[in-house]
Structure formats: C-alpha cells, structure tokens
C-alpha positions as CSV (number, residue, x, y, z in Angstrom):
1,X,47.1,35.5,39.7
2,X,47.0,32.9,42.4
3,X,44.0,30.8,42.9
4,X,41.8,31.4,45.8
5,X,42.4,27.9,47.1
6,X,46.1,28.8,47.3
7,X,47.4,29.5,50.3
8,X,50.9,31.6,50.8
9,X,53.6,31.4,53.2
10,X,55.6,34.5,54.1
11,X,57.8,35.7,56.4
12,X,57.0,38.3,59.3
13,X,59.9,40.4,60.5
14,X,58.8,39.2,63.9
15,X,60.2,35.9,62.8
16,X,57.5,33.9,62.4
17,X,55.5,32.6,59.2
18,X,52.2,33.4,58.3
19,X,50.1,31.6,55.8
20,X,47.2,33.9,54.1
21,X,44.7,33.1,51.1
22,X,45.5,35.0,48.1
23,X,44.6,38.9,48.3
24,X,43.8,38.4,52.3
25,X,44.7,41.2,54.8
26,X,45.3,39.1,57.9
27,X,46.8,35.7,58.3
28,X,44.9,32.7,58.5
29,X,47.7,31.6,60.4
30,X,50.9,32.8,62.4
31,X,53.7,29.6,63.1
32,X,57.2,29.4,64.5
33,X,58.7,27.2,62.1
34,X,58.3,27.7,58.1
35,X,57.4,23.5,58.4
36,X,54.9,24.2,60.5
37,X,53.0,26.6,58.2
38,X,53.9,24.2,55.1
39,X,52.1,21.9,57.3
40,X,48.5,23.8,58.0
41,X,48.8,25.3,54.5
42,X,49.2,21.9,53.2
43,X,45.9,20.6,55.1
44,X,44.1,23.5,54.0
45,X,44.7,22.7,50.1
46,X,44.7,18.9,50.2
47,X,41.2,18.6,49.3
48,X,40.7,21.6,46.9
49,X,43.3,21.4,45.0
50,X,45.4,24.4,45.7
51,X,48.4,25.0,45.8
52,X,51.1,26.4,48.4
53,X,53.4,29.3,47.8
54,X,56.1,29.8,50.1
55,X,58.2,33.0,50.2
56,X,61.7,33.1,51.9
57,X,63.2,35.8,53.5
58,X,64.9,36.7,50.8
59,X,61.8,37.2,48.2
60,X,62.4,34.4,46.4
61,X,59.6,32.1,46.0
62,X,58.9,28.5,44.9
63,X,55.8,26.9,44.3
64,X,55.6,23.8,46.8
65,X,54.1,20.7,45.3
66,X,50.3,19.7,46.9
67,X,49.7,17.3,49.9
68,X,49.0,13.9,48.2
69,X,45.6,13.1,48.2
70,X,43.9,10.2,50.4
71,X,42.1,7.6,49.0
72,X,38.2,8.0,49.8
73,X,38.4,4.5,51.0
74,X,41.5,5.1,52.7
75,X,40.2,4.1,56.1
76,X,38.5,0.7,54.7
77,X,40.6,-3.0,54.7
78,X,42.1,-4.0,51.5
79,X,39.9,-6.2,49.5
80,X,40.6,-10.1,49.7
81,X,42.3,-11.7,47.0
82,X,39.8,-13.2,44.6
83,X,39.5,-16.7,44.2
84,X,39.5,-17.3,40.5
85,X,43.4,-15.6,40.8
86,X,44.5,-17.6,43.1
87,X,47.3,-19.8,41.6
C-alpha cells in the first residue's frame, strides 16, 4: 500500500494528468503535460520523503525515483579553504 506522502500521477480521459495522495477522491492537481505533474508531485515529496507513482495510459506503472534533496545550507557560500591545507 502506498505511503501517504506518495503522490500518484494518472491519466484523465480528458487528456490531462492529475496527481492525488494515496486513497484521495479529488486531485490535488489537474496538468496538461505528464512533466508538468512529475514536476508539482516531485515538489510535493522532496521534503518528506515520498515517493511518485506515475501511471500511463496504458496501466502500466513505474515508480519514479524522488526529487534530490537540497542541502539545508544550500543557499549559504562555500566555506573558505583552510589555511593549514593550503599547499
């Protein structure tokens, strides 16, 4: 059973994609491209750890690997070389 920080991408037969949490009703999300709903979904899971399932139109699904994380300090300067390394 998928997690509830999961998020799942399916088709409509409208031709759009929608991207629910697992066991939801209504869409958390309706998008005209499939890489647009990989996109939200992955923002969505990046920071809990979910993951994102994406159906094609066929039923076939494959388990899309996670937004990479970013670095706490990801917005901070990289740290000056240390003296005592310096050759």
């Amino acid at each position: 059973m998928p997690d509830p920080k999961d998020r799942i991408i399916t088709p409509c037969p409208s031709g759009c994609w929608e991207v629910k949490a697992p066991g939801a009703t209504r869409a958390g999300l309706h998008a005209s491209s499939r890489s647009e709903a990989m996109q939200w979904a992955w923002n969505i899971t990046r920071g809990t750890g979910g993951q994102v399932i994406a159906y094609w139109s066929d039923g076939s699904s494959a388990c899309a690997p996670t937004a990479p994380e970013r670095p706490a300090n990801a917005t901070t300067a990289p740290p000056e070389p240390r003296e005592d390394l310096a050759a």
